[in-house]
C-alpha positions in Angstrom: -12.5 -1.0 5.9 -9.1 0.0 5.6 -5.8 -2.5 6.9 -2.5 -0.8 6.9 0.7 -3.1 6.8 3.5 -1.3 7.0 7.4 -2.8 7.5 10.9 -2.4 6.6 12.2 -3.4 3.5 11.9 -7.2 2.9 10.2 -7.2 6.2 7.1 -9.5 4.9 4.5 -7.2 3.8 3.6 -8.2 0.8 3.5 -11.5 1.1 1.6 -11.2 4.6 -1.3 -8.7 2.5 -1.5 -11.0 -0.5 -1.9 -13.9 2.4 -4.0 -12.2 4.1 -6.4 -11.0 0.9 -6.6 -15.0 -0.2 -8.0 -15.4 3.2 -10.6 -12.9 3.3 -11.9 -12.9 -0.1 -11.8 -15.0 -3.8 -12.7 -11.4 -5.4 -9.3 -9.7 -5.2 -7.9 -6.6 -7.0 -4.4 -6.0 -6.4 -3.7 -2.2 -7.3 -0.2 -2.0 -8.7 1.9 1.4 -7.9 5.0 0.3 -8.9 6.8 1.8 -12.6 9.1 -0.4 -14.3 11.8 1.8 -14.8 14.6 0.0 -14.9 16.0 -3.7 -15.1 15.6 -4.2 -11.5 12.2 -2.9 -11.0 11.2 -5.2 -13.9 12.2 -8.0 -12.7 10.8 -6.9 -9.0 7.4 -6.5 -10.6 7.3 -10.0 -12.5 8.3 -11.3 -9.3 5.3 -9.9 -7.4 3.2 -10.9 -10.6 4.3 -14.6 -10.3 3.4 -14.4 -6.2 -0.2 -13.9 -6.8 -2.8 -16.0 -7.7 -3.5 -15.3 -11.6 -7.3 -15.3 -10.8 -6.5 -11.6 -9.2 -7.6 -8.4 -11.5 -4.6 -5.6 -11.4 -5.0 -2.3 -12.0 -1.8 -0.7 -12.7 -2.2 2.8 -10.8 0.8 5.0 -9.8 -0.4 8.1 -10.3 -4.2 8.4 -8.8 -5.2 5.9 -6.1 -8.9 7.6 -5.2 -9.8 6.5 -8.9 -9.7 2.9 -8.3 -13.2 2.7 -6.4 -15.4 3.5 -9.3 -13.6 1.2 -11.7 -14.4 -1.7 -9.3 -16.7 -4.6 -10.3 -19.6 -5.1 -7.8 -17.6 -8.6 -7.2 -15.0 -7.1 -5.1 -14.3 -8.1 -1.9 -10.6 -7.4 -1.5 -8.6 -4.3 -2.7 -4.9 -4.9 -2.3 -2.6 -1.5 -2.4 0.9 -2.7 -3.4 2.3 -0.6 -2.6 2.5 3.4 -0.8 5.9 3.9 -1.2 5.7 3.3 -4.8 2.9 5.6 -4.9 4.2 8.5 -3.0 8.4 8.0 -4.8 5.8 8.2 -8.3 4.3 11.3 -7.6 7.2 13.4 -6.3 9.4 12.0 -9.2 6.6 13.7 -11.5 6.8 16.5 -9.5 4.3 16.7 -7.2 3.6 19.0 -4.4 3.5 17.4 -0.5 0.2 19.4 -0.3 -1.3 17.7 -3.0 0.2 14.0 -2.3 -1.0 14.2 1.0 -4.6 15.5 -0.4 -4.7 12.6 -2.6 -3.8 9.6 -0.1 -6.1 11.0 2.6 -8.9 10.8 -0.4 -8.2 7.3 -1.3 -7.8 6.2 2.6 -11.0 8.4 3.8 -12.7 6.0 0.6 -11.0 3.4 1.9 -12.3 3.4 5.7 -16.1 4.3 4.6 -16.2 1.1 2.1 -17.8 -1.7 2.5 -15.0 -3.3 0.4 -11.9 -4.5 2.4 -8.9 -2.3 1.3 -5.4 -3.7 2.1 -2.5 -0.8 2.3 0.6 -1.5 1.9 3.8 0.9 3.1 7.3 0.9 4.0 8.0 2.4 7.6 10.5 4.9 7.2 10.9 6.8 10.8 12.9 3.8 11.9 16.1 3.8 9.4 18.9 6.1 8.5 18.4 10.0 7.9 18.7 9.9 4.4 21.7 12.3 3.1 20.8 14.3 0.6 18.1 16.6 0.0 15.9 14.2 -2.5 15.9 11.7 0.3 15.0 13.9 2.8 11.9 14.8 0.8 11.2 11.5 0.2 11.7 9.8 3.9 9.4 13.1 4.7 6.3 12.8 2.8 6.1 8.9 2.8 6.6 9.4 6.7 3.3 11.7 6.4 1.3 9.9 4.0 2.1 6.7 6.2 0.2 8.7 9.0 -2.5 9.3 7.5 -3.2 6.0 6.3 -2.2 4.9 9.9 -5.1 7.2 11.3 -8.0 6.2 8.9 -7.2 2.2 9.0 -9.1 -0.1 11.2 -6.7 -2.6 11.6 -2.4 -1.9 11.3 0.3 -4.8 11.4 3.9 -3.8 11.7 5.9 -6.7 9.7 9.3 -7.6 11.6 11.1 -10.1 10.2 8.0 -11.8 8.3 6.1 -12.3 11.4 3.0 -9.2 11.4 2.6 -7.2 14.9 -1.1 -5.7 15.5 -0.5 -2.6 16.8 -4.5 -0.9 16.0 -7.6 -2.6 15.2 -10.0 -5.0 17.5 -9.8 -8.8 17.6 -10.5 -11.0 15.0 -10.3 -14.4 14.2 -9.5 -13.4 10.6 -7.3 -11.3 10.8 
């Protein structure tokens, strides 16, 4: 089953998914996308490492989502994406092709949304902010803003995070989530 959690920036998503995957499950793999490329990022990332329980198994991934699901222990309950944005800014900085981005998140999300293993995605909206000004930023706004729909079609459940508090705009009723 495949949850989609997508937000602004500093909108609550993160912390709502890594909530959310205590809740559901003790068995949690949290799927890092993020590359520490600079000072900032660094000390983004040991931030986001101090927020989660160190009983968690990460895989650093930014590159290839899809191959996640066969490195996954039979224990898993709870995949946690941290985060599509990351993913998507990773791949077109190596140079990427839209095509072949897009190929790649509908894999991992098709994967995602036939598993019996509880995926968590997590994405910044970026259809609701400035046009970006240049032509990198364009790009960018442009194939996150696709990826974001395709992971918006195959979840089960989506939350939009405003101002930390998550807004269910697709999935049936639970009690858990």
């Amino acid at each position: 089953m495949l949850i989609y959690i997508t937000g602004g920036a500093r909108s609550g998503k993160s912390h709502y998914a890594q909530a959310l995957a205590a809740r559901l499950a003790k068995n949690v793999v949290f799927v890092a996308t993020a590359t520490p490329s600079d000072a900032d990022m660094k000390r983004r990332i040991a931030q986001h490492q101090k927020d989660r329980p160190t009983h968690w198994v990460t895989i650093e991934n930014p590159i290839d989502l899809a191959s996640v699901f066969p490195k996954l222990s039979k224990k898993t309950q709870v995949v946690l994406v941290d985060c599509l944005t990351l993913y998507v800014s990773g791949c077109l900085v190596a140079g990427d092709i839209e095509i072949r981005i897009r190929a790649r998140v509908e894999e991992f999300c098709k994967t995602a949304a036939a598993s019996s293993i509880t995926v968590i995605l997590v994405s910044n909206e970026v259809g609701s902010g400035s046009v970006p000004t240049t032509e990198w930023g364009l790009q960018f706004q442009d194939y996150l803003g696709r990826a974001n729909q395709i992971a918006a079609h195959y979840a089960k459940h989506m939350y939009l995070m405003v101002s930390g508090i998550p807004v269910k705009l697709k999935g049936p009723k639970n009690k858990f989530l």
